[in-house]
N, C-alpha and C positions, 0 to 999 in steps of 0.2 A: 440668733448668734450675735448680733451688733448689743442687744442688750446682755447677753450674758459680757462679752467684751466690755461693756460697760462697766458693768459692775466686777468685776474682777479687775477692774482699774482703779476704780475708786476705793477698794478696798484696800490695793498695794499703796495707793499713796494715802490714805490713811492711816495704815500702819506705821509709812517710814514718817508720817508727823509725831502721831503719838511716840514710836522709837526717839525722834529728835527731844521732845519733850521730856520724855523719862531720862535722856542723858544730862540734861539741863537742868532739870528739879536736881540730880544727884549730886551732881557737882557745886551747884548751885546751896546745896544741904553742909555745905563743906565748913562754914563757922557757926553752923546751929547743932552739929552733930556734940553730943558731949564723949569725952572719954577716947578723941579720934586717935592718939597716936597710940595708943593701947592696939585699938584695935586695925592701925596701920601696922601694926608689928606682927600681929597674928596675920593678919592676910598674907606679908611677904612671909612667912615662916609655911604659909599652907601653898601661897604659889612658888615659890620659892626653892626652900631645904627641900620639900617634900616632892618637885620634881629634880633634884640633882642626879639623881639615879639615870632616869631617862635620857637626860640632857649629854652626859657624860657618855652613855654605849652611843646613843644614837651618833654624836660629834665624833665619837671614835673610829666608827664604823663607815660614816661617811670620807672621813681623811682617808682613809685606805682603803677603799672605792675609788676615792678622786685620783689618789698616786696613782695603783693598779691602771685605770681608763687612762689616766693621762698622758703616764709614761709608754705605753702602747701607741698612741696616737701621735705623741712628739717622734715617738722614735722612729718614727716612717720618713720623718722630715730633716732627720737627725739633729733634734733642736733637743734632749734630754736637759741640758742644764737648765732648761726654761719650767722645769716641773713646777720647782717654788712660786713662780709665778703666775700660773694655772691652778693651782690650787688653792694659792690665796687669794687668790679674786676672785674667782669662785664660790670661796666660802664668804668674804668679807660683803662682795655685793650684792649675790642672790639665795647663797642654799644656807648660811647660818640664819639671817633674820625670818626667813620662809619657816625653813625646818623646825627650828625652837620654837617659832609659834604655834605651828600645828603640833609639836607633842605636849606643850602646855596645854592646847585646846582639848587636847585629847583627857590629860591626867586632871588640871587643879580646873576647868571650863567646864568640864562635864560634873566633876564634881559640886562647883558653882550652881550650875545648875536645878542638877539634883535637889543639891539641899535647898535650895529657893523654893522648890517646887514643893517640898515634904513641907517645907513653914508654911506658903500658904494652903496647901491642903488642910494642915491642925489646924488653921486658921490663927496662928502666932503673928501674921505680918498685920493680919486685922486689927489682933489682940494691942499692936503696938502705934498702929492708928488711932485706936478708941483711947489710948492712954495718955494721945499728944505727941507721944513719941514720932518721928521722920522713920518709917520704916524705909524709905530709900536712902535716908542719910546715914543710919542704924546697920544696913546690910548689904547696901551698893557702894557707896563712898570710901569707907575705906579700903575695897577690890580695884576700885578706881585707883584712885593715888598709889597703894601698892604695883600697879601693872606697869606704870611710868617707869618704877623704880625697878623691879624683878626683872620683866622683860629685856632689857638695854643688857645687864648683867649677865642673865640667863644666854644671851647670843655672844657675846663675850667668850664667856666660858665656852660656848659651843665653837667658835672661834680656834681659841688656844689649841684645844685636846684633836680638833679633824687639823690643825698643821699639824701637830703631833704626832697625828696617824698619818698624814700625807708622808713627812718625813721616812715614819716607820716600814708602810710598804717601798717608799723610793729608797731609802739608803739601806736598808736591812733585808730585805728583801730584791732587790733589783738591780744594786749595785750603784746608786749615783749619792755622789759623792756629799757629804753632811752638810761643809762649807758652801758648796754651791748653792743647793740647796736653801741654805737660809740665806743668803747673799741674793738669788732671785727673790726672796720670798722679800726683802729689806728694801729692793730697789723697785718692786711693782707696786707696793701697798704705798699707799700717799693718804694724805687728810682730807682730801673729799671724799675718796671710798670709806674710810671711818665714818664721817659723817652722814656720810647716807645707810652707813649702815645700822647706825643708831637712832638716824631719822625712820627708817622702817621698823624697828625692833619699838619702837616708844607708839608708834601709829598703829604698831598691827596688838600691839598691849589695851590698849586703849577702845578699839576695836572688837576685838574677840572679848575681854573682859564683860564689854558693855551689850554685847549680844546674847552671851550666855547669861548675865544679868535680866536680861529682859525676856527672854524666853523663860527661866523659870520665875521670875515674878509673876508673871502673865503663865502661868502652867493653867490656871481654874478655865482660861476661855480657850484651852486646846478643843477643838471638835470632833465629836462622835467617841468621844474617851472622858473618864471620870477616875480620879481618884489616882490606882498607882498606876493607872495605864496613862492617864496623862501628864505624870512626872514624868515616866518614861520617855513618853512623843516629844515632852518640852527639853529632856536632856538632847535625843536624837537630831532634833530640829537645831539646835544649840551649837552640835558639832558641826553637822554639814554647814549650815548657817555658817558660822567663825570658818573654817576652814576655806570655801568660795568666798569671802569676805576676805582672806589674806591675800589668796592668789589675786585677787581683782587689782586688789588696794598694791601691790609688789609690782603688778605691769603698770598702772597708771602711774607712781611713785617713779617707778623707772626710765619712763616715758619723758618727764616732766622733766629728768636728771640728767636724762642722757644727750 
């Protein structure tokens, strides 16, 4: 038992070197890569446009959630005009920068993954080693510097559209009143809550990006799997991985803030 303990130790802190490593050759790749902003344009176009969809129901559906819960909950206390301020702090300090990163993880992380995992199975990332080519500066680096910049955006956006929907269930549905409304929402929100909430969204970017990065880079030494079952392992691993990586990184971040 002490030697299996053993070695199941040395392995995890093994891994999180080589992880720290693979983040620093990539970034590190950043004025040897050629053709970068090309391909910094594609990454935010794939993390990016290509989840707006998601970003949009999910931030919609959350706003009026949070009115619906909220305005129930005030109204026991008969604090109803405090909605706006319940649901924007709500959203600006924990459930926009949380939420948009897990359905990124879910849509452009997984896909990330994936296709890391397909290159090296053809053995294309090899191909771009034997050539001289940085295959981590080639295929990680620009996913990297896109995540800085998508991420912050992407919670933004998720931001606006759940007041949106807060508003839509409180004044349209519930009866409380428009101006109030945005008047709590104007006097709770301040410039530390922005800034932490963009301090999250650029951390949990950077993060999830760089996991699902190295999960499917490293797909060939999944174990007891080969081929498409260990794309598959390396996408799964990927998600939950980034996913317990947000939550973690959002209470310590919060911790630190509060």
């Amino acid at each position: 038992m002490v030697a299996s303990l053993g070695n199941y130790t040395i392995e995890r802190v093994r891994g999180l070197g080589d992880f720290a490593l693979f983040i620093a050759s990539s970034l590190g790749a950043v004025f040897a890569t050629r053709r970068l902003p090309g391909r910094v344009a594609r990454a935010i176009y794939e993390q990016g446009f290509r989840c707006l969809p998601v970003i949009l129901i999910v931030g919609t559906f959350t706003g009026l959630v949070l009115g619906l819960q909220g305005y129930y909950v005030l109204n026991r206390f008969g604090s109803e005009g405090l909605l706006g301020a319940l649901v924007s702090l709500s959203l600006v300090r924990e459930m926009a920068p949380v939420l948009a990163a897990l359905m990124l993880v879910g849509q452009a992380g997984s896909a990330l993954a994936a296709e890391l995992g397909i290159q090296r199975n053809s053995e294309q990332i090899a191909a771009l080693d034997t050539m001289g080519v940085s295959s981590r500066g080639y295929l990680v680096t620009p996913r990297l510097i896109a995540s800085i910049f998508v991420y912050p955006a992407q919670t933004a956006l998720f931001v606006a559209v759940g007041l949106w929907g807060g508003s839509l269930s409180g004044s349209l549905l519930l009866g409380v009143d428009p101006g109030l409304y945005w008047a709590a929402v104007d006097r709770a929100v301040e410039s530390e809550d922005v800034r932490e909430c963009l301090m999250k969204a650029v951390t949990f970017g950077l993060l999830t990006i760089s996991i699902c990065a190295y999960c499917g880079f490293h797909a060939h030494r999944t174990r007891r799997a080969t081929g498409a079952r260990a794309v598959s392992a390396a996408t799964t691993k990927a998600v939950v991985v980034s996913s317990i990586a947000v939550l973690t990184a959002d209470y310590i971040i919060t911790s630190l803030l509060v």
